[in-house]
N, C-alpha and C positions, 0 to 999 in steps of 0.2 A: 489335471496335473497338480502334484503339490512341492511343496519344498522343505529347507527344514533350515532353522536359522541356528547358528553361531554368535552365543553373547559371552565378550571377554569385562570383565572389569580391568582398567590398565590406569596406569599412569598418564598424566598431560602428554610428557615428554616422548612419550611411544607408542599414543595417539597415531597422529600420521604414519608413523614410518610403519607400523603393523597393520592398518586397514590398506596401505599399498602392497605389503608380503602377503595379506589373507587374498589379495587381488590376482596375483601371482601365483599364487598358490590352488587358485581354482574355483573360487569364492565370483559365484555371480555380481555381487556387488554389496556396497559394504555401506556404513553411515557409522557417524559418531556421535553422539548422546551425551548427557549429563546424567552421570551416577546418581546425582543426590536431586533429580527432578520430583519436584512436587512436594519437597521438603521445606525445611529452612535454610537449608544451605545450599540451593538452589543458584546458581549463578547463571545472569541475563549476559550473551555475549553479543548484542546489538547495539550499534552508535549511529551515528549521524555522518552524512559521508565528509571522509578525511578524519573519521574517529575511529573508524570501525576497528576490531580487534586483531591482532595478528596474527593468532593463533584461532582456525575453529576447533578448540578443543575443550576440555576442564581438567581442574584437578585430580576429580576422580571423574576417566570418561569410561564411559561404556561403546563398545566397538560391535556394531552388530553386522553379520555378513551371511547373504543368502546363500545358499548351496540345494544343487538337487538335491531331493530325498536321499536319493541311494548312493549318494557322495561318503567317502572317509572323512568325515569332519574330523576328527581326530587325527589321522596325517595331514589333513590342512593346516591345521594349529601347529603343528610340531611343524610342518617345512616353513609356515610363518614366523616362529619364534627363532626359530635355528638363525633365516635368514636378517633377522634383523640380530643378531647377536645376543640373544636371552640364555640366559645361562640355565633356565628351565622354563617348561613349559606351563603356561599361565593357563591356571581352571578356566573352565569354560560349562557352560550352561548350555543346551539347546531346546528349541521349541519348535511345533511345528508349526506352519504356514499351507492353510486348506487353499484350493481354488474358489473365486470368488469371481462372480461378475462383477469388475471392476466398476467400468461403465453406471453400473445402476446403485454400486455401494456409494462413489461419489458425488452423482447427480441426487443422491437420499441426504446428504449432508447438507447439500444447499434447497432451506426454501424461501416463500418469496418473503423479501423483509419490509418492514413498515415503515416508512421514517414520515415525523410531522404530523401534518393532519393527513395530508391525503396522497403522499406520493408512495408508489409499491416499486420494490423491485423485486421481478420477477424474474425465475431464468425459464429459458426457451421450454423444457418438460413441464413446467405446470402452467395451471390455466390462474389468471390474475383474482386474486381475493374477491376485488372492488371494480368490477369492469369500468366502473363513474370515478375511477380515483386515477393521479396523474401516472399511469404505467410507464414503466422505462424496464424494456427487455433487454436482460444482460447476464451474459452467460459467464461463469468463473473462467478468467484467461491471464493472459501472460502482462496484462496491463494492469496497474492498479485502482483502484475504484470501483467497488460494490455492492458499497453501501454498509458494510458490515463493519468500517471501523469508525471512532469516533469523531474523525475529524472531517472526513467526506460526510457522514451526515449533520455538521454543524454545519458546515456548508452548503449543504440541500436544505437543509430548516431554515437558514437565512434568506437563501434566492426567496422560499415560500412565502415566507413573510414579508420580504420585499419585492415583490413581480415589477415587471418595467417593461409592461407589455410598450412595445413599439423603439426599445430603447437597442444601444449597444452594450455586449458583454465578452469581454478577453476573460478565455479560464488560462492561466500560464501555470504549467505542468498540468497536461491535463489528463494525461495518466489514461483513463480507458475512455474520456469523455462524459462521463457520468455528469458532471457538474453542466459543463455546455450542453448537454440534452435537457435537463431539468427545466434553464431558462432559457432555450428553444420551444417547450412546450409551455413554458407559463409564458410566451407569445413574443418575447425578446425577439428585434427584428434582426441583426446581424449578428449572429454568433461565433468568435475565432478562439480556435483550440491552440496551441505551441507545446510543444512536449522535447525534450532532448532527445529520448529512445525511439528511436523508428519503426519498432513495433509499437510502442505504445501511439504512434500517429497511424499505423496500419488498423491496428484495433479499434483505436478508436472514428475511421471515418469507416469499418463494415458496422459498427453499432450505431455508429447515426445514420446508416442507410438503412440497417435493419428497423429503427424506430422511426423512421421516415420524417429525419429534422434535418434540414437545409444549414450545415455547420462547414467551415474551413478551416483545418487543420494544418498545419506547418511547423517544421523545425525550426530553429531560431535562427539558421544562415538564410532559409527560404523566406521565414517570415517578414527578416530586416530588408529583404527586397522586394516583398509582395506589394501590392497598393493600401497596404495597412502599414504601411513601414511608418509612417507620420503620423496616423489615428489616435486619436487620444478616444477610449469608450467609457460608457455612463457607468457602468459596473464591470469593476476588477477584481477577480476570484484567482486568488494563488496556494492552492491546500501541497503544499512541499515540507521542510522541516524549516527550525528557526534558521540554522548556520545560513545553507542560501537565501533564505527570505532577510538575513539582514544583508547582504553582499549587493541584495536585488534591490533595495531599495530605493535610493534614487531611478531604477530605470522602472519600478512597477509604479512609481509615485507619478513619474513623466507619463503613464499611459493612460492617467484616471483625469477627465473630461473634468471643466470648473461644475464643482456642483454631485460630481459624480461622487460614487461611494469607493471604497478598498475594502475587499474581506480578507483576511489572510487566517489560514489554518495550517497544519502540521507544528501547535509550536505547545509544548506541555506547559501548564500552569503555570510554574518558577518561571518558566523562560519568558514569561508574557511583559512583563516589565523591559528587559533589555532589549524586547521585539519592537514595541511601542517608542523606544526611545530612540532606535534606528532609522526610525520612520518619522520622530518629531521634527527633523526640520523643513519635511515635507508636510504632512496632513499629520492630523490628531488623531492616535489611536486608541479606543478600550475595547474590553473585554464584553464580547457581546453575551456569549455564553462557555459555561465548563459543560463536561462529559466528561469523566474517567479520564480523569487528570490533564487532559488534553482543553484546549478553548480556540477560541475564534474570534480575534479582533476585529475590529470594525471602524471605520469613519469616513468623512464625507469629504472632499474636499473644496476648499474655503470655508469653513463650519466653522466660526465661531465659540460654539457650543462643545462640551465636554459629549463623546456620541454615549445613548442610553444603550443600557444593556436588555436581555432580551425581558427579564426581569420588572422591567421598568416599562418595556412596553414598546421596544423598537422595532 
């Protein structure tokens, strides 16, 4: 089967209200785009939650809407525009859309990725690089962590460099568990995941039974009354954005053991200063390492010492 798309160039303003009349009108379904992608006048409409945008739309957007082949795209658009009050009918482009095994074009997108010296991720269709190198099997899902952005692997490169075989480790937001497996396998004894989204605690305890790592996951109402509710652990990993990691501060400070370390990631470069000062009246933070604008704080608490970056030797 194949299909055949519908591409409008529109205004911000008639963005929404025409990808709902091309809905209406008979349009399989529909998305909105940025006309000027890949340009310079390219506009990012992602924030940090309680920033995010109000509008998903752009200046100049592009309204794409699938339609069978043997559809009127041409009365689609015209009962579109009519219904939203367009006093003519906006050009339109179309292209075709072949049948594709989905399945196997998607699973071609993801292979297994490298991070550090020796950890792989792998998804479930291929076979592991490095069979002698730390595997963590994980399949693209609805959780986040897969190793493919910068600040989950700042975070996997830090556990590596610092293992704590026999120790405790809280990953807080822990997204698909990627982080709590890593130092599960580098031999950490008690490993507890917390996450807000309850997929993302569903997901994450079938990938640490799929990886066969003994980890406990909890949401933050379960967790405050689990028998971890007082635990203070040797290593504390929170890869979220800056806004909550400073709000969290006092309560991530409270769960790092004397002695113990804090890594925190999700927080891009600029922001690294007013993260680190959130945190100063608890434990002392720097900059362990950058990646693509993104870095990964670090420090110990009670430490004396300004903590070394990765550069340095940490």
């Amino acid at each position: 089967m194949s299909w055949t798309e519908i591409v409008i160039e529109i205004a911000r303003d008639n963005a929404e209200a025409m990808s709902d009349a091309l809905m209406e009108a008979g349009a399989l379904s529909v998305s909105v785009e940025d006309a000027d992608e890949g340009t310079d006048a390219e506009q990012p409409l992602f924030g940090e939650p309680g920033m995010e945008p109000k509008e998903a739309a752009w200046e100049r957007s592009r309204v794409v809407a699938l339609t069978d082949v043997d559809a009127d795209q041409a009365a689609i658009v015209a009962a579109a525009a009519a219904a939203v009050g367009m006093a003519e009918v906006p050009a339109f482009t179309m292209r075709p859309v072949e049948e594709q095994d989905w399945v196997r074009l998607t699973q071609s997108q993801f292979a297994p990725i490298h991070i550090g010296k020796n950890i792989w991720v792998v998804p479930s269709w291929h076979e592991a690089p490095d069979p002698d190198g730390l595997i963590l099997e994980l399949d693209p899902g609805l959780a986040f962590g897969t190793g493919s952005h910068p600040t989950t692997r700042l975070c996997m490169e830090w556990l590596e460099a610092n293992p704590a075989p026999g120790k405790s480790v809280l990953d807080y937001g822990c997204g698909s568990g990627i982080l709590a497996m890593v130092a599960k396998k580098l031999d950490a004894q008690t490993v507890v995941g917390v996450d807000i989204d309850p997929q993302a605690i569903e997901s994450a305890g079938l990938n640490a039974e799929r990886n066969q790592c003994e980890i406990e996951y909890f949401l933050p109402d379960t967790f405050a009354t689990s028998a971890h509710a007082t635990v203070k652990f040797d290593i504390v990993v929170a890869n979220i954005l800056s806004s909550p990691l400073k709000l969290m501060a006092p309560m991530l400070s409270g769960r790092v053991a004397a002695g113990g370390a804090l890594i925190l990631s999700g927080v891009l470069a600029r922001q690294a200063e007013e993260v680190a000062a959130a945190y100063a009246p608890f434990i002392e933070l720097g900059v362990w390492a950058e990646q693509d604008g993104w870095v990964a704080l670090h420090g110990r608490l009670g430490s004396t010492q300004a903590p070394a970056s990765r550069a340095e030797g940490a």
